[in-house]
C-alpha positions in Angstrom: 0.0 0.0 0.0 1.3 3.4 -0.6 2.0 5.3 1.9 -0.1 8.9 0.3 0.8 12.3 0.1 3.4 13.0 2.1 3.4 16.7 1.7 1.0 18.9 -0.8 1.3 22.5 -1.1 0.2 25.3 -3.6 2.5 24.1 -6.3 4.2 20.7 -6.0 2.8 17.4 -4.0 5.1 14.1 -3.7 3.9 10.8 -2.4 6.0 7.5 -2.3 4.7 4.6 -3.4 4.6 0.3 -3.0 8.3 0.1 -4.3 9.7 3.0 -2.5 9.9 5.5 -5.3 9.1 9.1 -4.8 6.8 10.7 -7.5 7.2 14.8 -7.1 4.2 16.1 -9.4 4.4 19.9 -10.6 1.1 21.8 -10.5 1.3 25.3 -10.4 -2.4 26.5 -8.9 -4.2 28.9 -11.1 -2.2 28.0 -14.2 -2.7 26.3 -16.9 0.7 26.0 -17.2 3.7 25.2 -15.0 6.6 28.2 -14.9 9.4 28.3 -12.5 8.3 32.1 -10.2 10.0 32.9 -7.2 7.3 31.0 -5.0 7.3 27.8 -7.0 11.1 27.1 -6.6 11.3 27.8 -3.2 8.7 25.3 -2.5 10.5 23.0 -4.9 13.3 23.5 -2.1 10.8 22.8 0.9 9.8 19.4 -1.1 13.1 18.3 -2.2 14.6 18.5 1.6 11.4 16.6 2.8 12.0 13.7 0.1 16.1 13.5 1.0 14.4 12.9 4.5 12.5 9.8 3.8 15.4 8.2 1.7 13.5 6.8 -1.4 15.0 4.4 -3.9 14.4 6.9 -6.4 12.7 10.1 -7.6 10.5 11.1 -10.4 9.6 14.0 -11.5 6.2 14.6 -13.4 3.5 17.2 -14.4 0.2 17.3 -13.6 -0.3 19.5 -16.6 -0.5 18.8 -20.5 2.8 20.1 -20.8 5.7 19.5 -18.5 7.1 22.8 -17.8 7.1 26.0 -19.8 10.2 27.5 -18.0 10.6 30.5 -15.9 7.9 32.5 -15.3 8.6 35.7 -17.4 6.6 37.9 -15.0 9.4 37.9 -12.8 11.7 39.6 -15.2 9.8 42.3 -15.4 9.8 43.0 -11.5 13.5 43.5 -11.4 14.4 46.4 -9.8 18.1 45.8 -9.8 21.0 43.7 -11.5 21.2 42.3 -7.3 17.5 41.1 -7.6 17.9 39.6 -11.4 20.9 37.7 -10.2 19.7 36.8 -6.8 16.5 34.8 -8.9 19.1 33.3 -11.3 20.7 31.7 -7.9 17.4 30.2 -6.4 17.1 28.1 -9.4 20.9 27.6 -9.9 20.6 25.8 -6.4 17.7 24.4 -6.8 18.8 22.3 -9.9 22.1 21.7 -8.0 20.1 20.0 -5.6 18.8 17.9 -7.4 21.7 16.5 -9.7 23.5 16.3 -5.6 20.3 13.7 -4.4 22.0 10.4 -3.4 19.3 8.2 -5.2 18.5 8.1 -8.7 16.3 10.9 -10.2 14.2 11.0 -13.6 12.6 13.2 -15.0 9.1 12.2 -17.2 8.8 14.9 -20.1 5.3 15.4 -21.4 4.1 18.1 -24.0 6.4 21.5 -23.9 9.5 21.7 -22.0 11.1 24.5 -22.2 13.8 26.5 -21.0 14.2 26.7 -16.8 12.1 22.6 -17.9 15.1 21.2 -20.1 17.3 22.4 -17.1 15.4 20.5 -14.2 15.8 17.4 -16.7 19.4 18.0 -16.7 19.3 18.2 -13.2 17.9 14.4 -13.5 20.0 11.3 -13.9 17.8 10.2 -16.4 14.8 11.6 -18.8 12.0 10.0 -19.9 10.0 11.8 -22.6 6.5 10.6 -24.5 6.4 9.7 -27.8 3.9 12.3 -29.3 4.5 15.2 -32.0 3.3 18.0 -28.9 6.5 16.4 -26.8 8.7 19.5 -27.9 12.3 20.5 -26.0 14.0 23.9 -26.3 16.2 26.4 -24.6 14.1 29.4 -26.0 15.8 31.6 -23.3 18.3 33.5 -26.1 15.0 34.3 -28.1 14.2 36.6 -25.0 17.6 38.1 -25.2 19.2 36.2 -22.3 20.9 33.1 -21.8 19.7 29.2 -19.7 21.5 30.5 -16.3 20.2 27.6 -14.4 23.0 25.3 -15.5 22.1 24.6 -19.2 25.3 26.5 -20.8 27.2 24.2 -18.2 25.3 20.6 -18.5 23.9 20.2 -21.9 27.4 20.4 -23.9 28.4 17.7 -21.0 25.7 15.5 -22.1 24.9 15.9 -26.3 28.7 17.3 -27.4 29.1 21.0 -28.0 27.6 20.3 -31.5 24.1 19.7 -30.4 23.9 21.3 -27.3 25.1 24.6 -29.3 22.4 24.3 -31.4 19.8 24.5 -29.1 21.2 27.1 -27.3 22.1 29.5 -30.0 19.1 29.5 -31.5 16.2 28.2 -29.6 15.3 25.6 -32.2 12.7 22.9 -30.6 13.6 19.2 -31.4 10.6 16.2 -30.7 11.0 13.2 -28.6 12.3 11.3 -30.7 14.8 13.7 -32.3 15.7 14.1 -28.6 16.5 10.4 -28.0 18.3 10.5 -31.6 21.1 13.4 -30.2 21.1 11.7 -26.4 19.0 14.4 -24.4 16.6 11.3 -23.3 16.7 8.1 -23.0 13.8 6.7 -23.8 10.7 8.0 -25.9 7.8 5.8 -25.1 3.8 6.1 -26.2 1.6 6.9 -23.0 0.4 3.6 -21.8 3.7 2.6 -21.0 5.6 6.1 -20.0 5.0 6.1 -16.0 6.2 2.5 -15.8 9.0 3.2 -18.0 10.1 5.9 -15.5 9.7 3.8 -12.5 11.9 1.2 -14.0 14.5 3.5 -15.3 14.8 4.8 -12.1 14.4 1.4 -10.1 17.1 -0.1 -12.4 19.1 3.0 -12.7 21.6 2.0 -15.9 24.6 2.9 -15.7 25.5 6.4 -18.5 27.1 6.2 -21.5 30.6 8.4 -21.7 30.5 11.0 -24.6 32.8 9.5 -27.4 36.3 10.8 -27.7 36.4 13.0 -29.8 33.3 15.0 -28.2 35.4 15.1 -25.1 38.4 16.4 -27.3 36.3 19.2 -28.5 34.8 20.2 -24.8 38.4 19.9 -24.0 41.5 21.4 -25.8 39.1 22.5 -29.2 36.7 24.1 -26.8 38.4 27.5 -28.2 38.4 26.3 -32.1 34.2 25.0 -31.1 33.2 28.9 -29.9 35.4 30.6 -33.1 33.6 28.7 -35.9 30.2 28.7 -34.2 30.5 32.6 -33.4 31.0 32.4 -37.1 27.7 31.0 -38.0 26.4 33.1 -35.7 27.8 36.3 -37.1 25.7 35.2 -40.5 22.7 35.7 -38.5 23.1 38.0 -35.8 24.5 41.1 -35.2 26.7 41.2 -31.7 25.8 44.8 -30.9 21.5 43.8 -31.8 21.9 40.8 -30.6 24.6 40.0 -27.5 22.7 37.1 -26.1 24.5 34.3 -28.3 27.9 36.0 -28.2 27.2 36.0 -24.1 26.1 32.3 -24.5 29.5 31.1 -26.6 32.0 33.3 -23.8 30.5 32.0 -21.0 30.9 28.1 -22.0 34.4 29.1 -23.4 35.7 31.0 -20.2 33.8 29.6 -16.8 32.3 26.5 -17.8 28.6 27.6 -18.3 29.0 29.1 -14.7 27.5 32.8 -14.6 28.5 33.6 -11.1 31.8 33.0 -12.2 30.9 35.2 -15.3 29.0 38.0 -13.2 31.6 40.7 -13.8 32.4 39.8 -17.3 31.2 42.5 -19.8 31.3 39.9 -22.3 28.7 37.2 -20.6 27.3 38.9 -17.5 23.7 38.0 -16.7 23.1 41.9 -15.3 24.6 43.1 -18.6 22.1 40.9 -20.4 19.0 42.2 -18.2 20.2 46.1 -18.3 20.3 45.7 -22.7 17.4 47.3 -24.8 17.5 44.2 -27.0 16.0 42.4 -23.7 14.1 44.7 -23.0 12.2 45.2 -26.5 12.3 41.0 -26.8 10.7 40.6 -23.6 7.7 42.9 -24.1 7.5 41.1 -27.8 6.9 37.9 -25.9 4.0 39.1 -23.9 2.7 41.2 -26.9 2.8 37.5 -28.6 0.6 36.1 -25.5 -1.6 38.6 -25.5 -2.3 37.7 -30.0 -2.4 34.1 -28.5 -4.8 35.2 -26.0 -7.5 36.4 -28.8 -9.1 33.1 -29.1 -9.0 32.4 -25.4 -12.3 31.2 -24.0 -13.8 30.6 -27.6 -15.8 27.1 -28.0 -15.1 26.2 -31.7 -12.9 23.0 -32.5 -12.5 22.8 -36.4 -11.9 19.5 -37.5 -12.3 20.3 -41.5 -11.3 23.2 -43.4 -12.4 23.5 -47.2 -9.6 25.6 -49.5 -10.2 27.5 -52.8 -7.7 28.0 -54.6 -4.4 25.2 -54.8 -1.7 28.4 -55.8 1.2 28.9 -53.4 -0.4 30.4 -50.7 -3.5 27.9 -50.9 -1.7 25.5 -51.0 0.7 26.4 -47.9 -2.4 27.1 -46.1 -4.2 23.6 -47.1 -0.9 21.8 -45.6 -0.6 24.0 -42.4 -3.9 22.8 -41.7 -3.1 19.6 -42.0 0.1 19.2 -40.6 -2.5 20.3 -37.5 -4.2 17.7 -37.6 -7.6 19.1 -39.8 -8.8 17.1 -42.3 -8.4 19.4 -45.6 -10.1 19.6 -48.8 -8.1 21.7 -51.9 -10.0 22.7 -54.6 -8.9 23.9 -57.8 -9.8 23.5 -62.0 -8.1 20.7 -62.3 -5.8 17.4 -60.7 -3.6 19.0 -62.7 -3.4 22.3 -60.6 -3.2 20.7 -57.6 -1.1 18.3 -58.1 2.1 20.7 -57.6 0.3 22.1 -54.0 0.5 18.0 -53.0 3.9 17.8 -53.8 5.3 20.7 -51.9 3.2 19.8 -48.7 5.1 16.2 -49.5 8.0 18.2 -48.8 6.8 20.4 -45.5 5.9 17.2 -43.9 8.9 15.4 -44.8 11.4 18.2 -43.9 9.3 19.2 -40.4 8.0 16.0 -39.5 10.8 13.8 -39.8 8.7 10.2 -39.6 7.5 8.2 -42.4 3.9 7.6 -40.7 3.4 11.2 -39.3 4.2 11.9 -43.3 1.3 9.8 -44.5 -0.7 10.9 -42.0 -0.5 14.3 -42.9 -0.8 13.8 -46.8 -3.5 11.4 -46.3 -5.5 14.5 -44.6 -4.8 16.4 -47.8 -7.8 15.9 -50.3 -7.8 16.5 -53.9 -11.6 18.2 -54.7 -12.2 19.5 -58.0 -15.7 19.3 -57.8 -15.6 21.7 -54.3 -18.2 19.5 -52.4 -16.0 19.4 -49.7 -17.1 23.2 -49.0 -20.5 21.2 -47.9 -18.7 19.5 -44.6 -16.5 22.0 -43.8 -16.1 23.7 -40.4 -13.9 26.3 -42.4 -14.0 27.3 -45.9 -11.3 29.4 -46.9 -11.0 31.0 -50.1 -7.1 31.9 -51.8 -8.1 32.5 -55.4 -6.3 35.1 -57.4 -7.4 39.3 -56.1 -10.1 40.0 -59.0 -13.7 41.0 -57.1 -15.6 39.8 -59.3 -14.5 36.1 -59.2 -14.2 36.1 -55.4 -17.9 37.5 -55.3 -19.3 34.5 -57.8 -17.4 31.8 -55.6 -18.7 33.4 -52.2 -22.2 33.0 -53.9 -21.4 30.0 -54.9 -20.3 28.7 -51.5 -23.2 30.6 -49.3 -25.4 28.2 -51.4 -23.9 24.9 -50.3 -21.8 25.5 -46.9 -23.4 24.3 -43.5 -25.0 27.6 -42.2 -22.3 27.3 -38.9 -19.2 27.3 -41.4 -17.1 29.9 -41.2 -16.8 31.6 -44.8 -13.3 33.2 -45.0 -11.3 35.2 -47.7 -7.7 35.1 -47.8 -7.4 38.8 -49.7 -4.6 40.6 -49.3 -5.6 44.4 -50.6 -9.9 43.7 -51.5 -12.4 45.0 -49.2 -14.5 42.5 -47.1 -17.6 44.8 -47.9 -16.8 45.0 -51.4 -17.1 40.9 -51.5 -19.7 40.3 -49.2 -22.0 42.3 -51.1 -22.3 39.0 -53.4 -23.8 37.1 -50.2 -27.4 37.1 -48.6 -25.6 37.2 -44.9 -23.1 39.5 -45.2 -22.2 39.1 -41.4 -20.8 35.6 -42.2 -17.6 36.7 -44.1 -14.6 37.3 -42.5 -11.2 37.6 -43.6 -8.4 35.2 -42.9 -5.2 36.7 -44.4 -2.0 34.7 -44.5 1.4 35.9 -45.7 4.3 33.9 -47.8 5.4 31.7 -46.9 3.1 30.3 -44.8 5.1 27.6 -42.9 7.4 30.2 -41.9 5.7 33.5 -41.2 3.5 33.4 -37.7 1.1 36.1 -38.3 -2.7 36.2 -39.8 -5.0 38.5 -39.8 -8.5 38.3 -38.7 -10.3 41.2 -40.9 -13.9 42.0 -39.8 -16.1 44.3 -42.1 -18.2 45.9 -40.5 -21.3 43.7 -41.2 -19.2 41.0 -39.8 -20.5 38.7 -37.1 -18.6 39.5 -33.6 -18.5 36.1 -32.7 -17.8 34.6 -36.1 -14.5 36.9 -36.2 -13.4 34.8 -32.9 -14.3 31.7 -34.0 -11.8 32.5 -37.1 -9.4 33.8 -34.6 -9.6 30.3 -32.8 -9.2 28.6 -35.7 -5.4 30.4 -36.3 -4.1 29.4 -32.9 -5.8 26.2 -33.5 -3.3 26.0 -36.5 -0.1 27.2 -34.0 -0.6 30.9 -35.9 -1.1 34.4 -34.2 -4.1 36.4 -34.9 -4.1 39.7 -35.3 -7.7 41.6 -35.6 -7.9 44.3 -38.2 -10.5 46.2 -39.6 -11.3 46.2 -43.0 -9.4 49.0 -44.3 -7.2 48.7 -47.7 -4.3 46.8 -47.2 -5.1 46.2 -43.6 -1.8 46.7 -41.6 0.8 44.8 -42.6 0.4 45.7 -46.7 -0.3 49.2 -45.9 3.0 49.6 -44.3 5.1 47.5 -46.6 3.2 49.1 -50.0 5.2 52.7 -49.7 7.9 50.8 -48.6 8.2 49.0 -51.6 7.2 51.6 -53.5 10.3 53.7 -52.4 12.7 51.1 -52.9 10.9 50.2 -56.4 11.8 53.9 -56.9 15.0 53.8 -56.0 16.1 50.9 -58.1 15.0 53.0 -61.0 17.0 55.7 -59.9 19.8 53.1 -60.4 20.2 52.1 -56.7 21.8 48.4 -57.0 19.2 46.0 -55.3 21.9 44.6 -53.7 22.7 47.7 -51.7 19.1 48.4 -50.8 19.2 44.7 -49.6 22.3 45.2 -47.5 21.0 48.4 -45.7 18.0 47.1 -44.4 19.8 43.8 -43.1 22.0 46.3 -41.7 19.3 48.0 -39.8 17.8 44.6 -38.8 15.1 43.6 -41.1 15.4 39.1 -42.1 15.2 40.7 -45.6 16.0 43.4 -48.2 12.7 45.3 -49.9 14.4 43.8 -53.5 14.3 39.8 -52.6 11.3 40.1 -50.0 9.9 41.2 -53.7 10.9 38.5 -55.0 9.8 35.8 -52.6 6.4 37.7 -52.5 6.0 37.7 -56.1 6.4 41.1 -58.5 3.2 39.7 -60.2 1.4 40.2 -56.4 3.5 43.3 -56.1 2.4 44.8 -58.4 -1.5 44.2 -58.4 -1.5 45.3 -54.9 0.5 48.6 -55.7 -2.4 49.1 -58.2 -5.0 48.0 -55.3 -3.2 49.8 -52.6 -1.3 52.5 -54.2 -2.2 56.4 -53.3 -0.6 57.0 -56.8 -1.3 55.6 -60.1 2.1 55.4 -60.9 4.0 52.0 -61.6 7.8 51.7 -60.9 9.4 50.8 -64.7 11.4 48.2 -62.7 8.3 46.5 -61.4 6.3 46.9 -64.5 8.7 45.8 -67.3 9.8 42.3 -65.0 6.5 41.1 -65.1 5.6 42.2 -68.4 8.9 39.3 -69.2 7.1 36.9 -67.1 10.2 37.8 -64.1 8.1 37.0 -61.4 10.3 36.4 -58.8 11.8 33.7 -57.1 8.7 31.0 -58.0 9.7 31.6 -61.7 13.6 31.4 -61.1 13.9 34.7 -62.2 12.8 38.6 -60.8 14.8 41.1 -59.6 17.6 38.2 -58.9 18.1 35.3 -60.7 17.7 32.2 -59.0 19.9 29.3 -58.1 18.8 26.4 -55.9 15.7 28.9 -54.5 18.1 31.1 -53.6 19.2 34.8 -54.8 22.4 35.5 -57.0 23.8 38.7 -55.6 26.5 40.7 -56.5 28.4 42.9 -54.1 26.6 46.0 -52.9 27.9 50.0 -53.1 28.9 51.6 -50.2 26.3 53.0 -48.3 25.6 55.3 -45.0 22.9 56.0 -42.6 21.2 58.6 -45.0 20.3 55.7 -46.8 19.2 53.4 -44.5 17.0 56.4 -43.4 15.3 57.4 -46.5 14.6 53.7 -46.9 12.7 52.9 -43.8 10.9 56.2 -43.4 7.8 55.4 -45.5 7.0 52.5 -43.4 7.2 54.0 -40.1 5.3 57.1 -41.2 2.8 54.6 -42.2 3.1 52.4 -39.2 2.2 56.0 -37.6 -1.2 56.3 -39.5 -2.5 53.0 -39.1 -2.2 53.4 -35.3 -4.0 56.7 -35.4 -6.6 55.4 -37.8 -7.0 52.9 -35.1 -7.3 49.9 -37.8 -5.5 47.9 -34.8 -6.6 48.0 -31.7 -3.4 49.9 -30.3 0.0 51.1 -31.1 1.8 47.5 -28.9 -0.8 45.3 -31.6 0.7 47.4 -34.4 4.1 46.9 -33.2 3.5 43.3 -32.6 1.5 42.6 -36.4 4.8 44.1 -38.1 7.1 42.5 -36.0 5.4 39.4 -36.6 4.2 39.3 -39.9 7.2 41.9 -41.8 10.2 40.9 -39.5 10.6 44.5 -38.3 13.7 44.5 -36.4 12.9 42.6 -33.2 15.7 43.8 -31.5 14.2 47.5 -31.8 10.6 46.3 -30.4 8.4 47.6 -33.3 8.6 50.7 -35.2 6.3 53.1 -32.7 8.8 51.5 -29.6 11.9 52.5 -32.3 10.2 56.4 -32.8 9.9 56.5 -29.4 13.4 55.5 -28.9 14.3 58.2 -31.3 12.0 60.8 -29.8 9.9 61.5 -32.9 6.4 60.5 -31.4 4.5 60.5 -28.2 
C-alpha cells in the first residue's frame, strides 16, 4: 500500500509509493501552465529537503499538466528592480537544480508536452529523462529568443551531455527538437507512447543503468578545441546575428568558453554577465515582444469552436501552404482547384513540409492522407472552415462566395484570404453579409507566424473569434484588423516597396538596398522580399493599394517578361537552388538606410491613429510578426519613441 501524500502545497505534491519511489508532481495552482516564479522554486526546495528525508529508492519527477514545464515565469523579469534582484532569482534556481543532480538516489525526469527552458534544465538536473512519444513532446532552450541566456546550469550541463555540436544548437538559436529527435542526439533516454511512460520511468529509475561516456572525440572538443568550437560557431552566428543587436548568443558562446557555463563565475564579465544581459534594450524590446505574442495568442482564449475540416479554394502557393498547415494540424483538408492538374504541384510541396518538419515516415502519411484533392468543391458542404485563396479579382471572389453561401453548412465559417480587397466589397455577393470574414495569410506560410482576422463591418462578432480560434488552433497568431485597404501589414510595406521600387529606378543596386535594411535589422532586403512575395502580387497590390497611379518601370517591365520572382527562377535576382544571386553592394551610410525605412514608419504612424488595430503594442507586434521588423528594436512606434519623434 502506498504510503499517500506525504506533503502537498500550492504548487508541488510528492507521495511515495509500494516500491519505494518518490513521485514529485508539478502543478502550479491557477495556471494552466507550470513556470518556475519565485514561490514555485522555493517550494521546490521545501519538497526536495522533505523527500532526501524519507530516503527513497528513487525520484521522479512529473507534471500534472498537458505540458511539463514552460520555463521561468517571465513575469518575474519584469519585477526586477536591480541587477542584485535579477541575479539573486538566477541563484534560487541555480541551487535548486544543483540539488537535485546532488540527491543520493536516482532521479528521472518524465517529459510530457512542452518543455522549455528553466524545464530542459530541471531534466538536466535528472539522472535520467523519460519523454512521451507524441509530435506536442517538444524541448527547447528558447531563453536567447528573449535576449538572455539558460543561467540555471544549461550553458554548463547540456554540452556535457549531447557534445558542443548539439547542445550549441539548441542554445544559440532556440530551435525545438521532438521526442524522438531528442532520443536520436542523447537528451533522453527513452521515448515511449503513453500507456507505458509512467512505468518506463519507474523502472528506469528502479534499475538506474549505468551512462554512456561522450565518445572521444566530443570530449576532445569540450576539451583542448573548446576554443576552435566557440570561433567557428561565433561564425555562424555572425551570419545571423549582429553582436551589438543581438549579445545574447555572443554571451552564450564566452560563457561556456571562459567559466564553464558558470555565470557567477561570469557576473563581472562584460562579455557574458547576466546583469549586462537584463540592463540591454534588445531584452528589454524582446521581452515585451513575448508578452505582446501572448496577449495575440490570448484572442481566441475562451472561444468554443474546435474545427476539424477546413475546405480551401484556390491550390496556388499560398493555398496550398495554407491547405498543408492545416493539415500538418491535424484538420482534415479539402483543396480545390480547375483541375488534378493544378493541384497536383500544392500536394507535392506539402510532401515536402511534412517530410522536412515531420521527420517520420507515418506522421508523413498521416498528414498527406489528410490532404484531399476536390475539384468538384463538395468538400465546401462539410467543412467547419472554408477558406477562399483564389487570385485578387472582385468579381471572381464575389461568384465563388455566392457560390459557397449556397452549399456550406449555415455554422461554417466563410473566409477570404485577400490581401488588398475590401470584405464589404465581396460580401455584397452574399445574402448574410455578417458571415464573411477575412483570414489573411502571408508567404510563406510555414514560416511567417502572423494572420490577420479582418472584420467588415457587417461581420458577425463572434464569427471573427471563432476565425481567430481557428489560427491558434493551426499554432498561428491572430491579429484583428479592420477592414481597411491593405489592412496593416500591406499598408505599411506598400510605400515601402514603392520607395525602394523607386530607387532601383534611380539606379540604386538591389543589392545595396538589400544590405542596408539587413544592416538596420530587417530578415530581408525590400528587393528579394519582392521576389519571394511575387512582382506579379506586387504589383497588383500597388495598383490596389497605391495612393498613386504610378507603376515603378522596374516592377512593370519584369512582369511584363514573365520575371516573377523567385517562383519563376527569375525577378529582380536570378535564382539558383531557390536562392538569390547577388553581387556585391555599393557603399552606403545611414542617409540611406533612413530614407529607406521612413515610408514605413510614417505609415506604421497612420495605421495606429486610424486605429485599424486596436493599439500602437498590436501594431508593433502585427509588423514585427508578420514583416520581420527588427525585433531587437521592439516595433517601429517603440523604435520612434526611442528616437523621440512621437508620443
Amino acid at each position: 500500500m502506498d504510503r499517500g501524500t506525504l506533503t502537498a502545497a500550492r504548487h508541488w505534491r510528492w507521495d511515495i509509493d509500494r516500491d519505494g519511489l518518490a513521485w514529485l508532481t508539478f502543478d502550479k495552482q491557477g495556471e494552466s501552465a507550470n513556470t518556475f516564479s519565485r514561490d514555485a522554486l522555493e517550494e521546490l526546495a521545501r519538497a526536495l529537503a522533505a523527500i532526501r528525508l524519507e530516503n527513497p529508492k528513487g525520484l521522479v519527477i512529473r507534471s500534472a499538466k498537458d505540458n511539463f514545464i514552460a520555463g521561468a515565469d517571465v513575469e518575474e523579469f519584469t519585477r526586477f528592480q536591480s541587477s542584485e534582484e535579477a541575479l539573486a532569482f538566477v541563484k534560487l534556481g541555480w541551487d535548486r537544480f544543483q540539488e537535485i543532480r546532488d540527491l543520493p538516489f536516482p532521479t528521472t525526469a518524465m517529459v510530457n508536452g512542452f518543455c522549455m527552458g528553466g524545464g530542459v534544465e530541471m531534466s538536466l538536473a535528472c539522472r535520467y529523462r523519460v519523454a512521451l512519444d507524441d509530435p506536442k513532446t517538444r524541448f527547447a532552450l528558447p531563453e536567447v529568443m528573449l535576449g538572455i541566456l539558460p543561467a540555471w546550469h544549461g550553458v554548463q550541463w547540456l554540452p556535457k551531455l549531447l557534445g558542443p555540436a548539439a547542445a550549441l544548437d539548441m542554445l544559440l538559436t532556440g530551435k525545438s527538437v521532438d521526442a524522438r529527435r531528442a532520443k536520436r542526439i542523447g537528451l533522453v533516454d527513452q521515448a515511449v507512447p503513453l500507456r507505458i511512460l509512467e512505468n518506463t520511468a519507474r523502472m528506469v529509475t528502479l534499475e538506474a543503468p549505468r551512462r554512456k561516456a561522450l565518445p572521444w572525440m566530443q570530449r576532445i572538443l569540450l576539451g583542448p578545441l573548446r576554443g576552435l568550437v566557440v570561433s567557428q560557431a561565433r561564425k555562424q552566428v555572425a551570419k545571423r546575428a549582429r553582436r551589438e543587436h543581438y549579445p545574447a548568443p555572443y554571451a552564450i558562446l564566452e560563457l561556456w568558453r571562459k567559466y564553464d557555463g558558470d555565470p557567477f563565475l561570469g557576473a563581472h564579465d562584460p562579455a557574458c554577465s547576466i546583469d549586462g544581459l537584463f540592463a540591454h534594450p534588445t531584452t528589454q524590446n524582446l521581452i515585451r515582444i513575448f508578452f505582446l505574442q501572448e496577449r495575440m495568442k490570448a484572442t481566441a482564449k475562451g472561444v468554443r469552436f474546435e474545427p476539424r475540416r477546413v475546405h480551401v479554394v484556390g491550390a496556388g502557393a499560398m493555398g496550398g501552404d495554407i491547405a498543408a498547415v492545416c493539415s500538418m494540424r491535424g484538420l482534415t483538408v479539402t483543396l480545390q482547384d480547375t483541375s488534378p492538374e493544378r493541384i497536383a504541384p500544392a500536394i507535392q510541396r506539402a510532401a515536402q513540409l511534412f517530410r522536412r518538419r515531420l521527420r517520420d515516415e507515418r506522421r508523413v502519411r498521416d498528414a498527406l492522407d489528410r490532404v484531399v484533392p476536390d475539384v468538384s468543391g463538395e468538400g465546401a458542404r462539410h467543412a467547419d472552415v472554408v477558406l477562399e485563396a483564389i487570385y485578387e479579382n472582385l468579381d471572381a471572389k464575389r461568384k465563388l462566395f455566392a457560390h459557397i453561401e449556397s452549399i456550406a453548412r449555415p455554422d461554417a465559417i466563410l473566409a477570404t484570404n485577400t490581401s488588398s480587397l475590401r470584405l464589404a466589397d465581396i460580401a455584397a455577393a452574399l445574402k448574410a453579409p455578417a458571415r464573411l470574414v477575412g483570414i489573411h495569410f502571408f508567404n510563406p506560410v510555414p514560416q511567417l507566424q502572423l494572420v490577420e482576422v479582418v472584420t467588415g463591418e457587417a461581420t458577425e462578432p463572434e464569427l471573427a473569434r471563432k476565425a481567430a480560434a481557428f489560427v491558434r488552433r493551426i499554432d498561428k497568431l491572430p491579429l484583428p484588423v479592420k477592414d481597411s485597404p491593405g489592412f496593416l501589414v500591406n499598408r505599411v510595406l506598400g510605400p515601402y516597396m514603392l520607395n525602394a521600387f523607386r530607387m532601383l529606378d534611380e539606379g540604386y543596386k538591389p543589392e545595396t538596398l538589400d544590405a542596408a535594411m539587413e544592416q538596420f535589422g530587417m530578415p530581408m532586403g525590400p528587393a528579394e522580399l519582392a521576389d519571394t512575395v511575387g512582382l506579379d502580387i506586387c504589383l497588383a497590390a500597388g495598383k490596389s493599394l497605391g495612393k498613386t497611379s504610378e507603376v515603378p518601370e522596374i516592377l512593370a517591365n519584369k512582369v511584363a517578361l514573365g520575371h516573377l520572382g523567385k517562383k519563376a527562377g527569375q525577378g529582380i535576382y536570378a535564382y539558383r537552388d531557390g536562392k538569390p544571386v547577388k553581387g556585391q553592394p555599393d557603399a552606403y551610410d545611414k542617409d540611406l538606410i533612413e530614407a529607406l525605412i521612413e515610408p514605413y514608419l510614417l505609415e506604421a504612424q497612420a495605421v495606429a491613429a486610424e486605429g485599424v488595430v486596436a493599439d500602437a503594442d498590436l501594431v508593433d507586434a502585427g509588423l514585427i510578426f508578420g514583416t520581420g521588423f527588427a525585433p531587437f528594436r521592439g516595433g517601429p512606434l517603440r523604435y520612434l519613441r526611442s528616437l523621440g519623434k512621437t508620443s
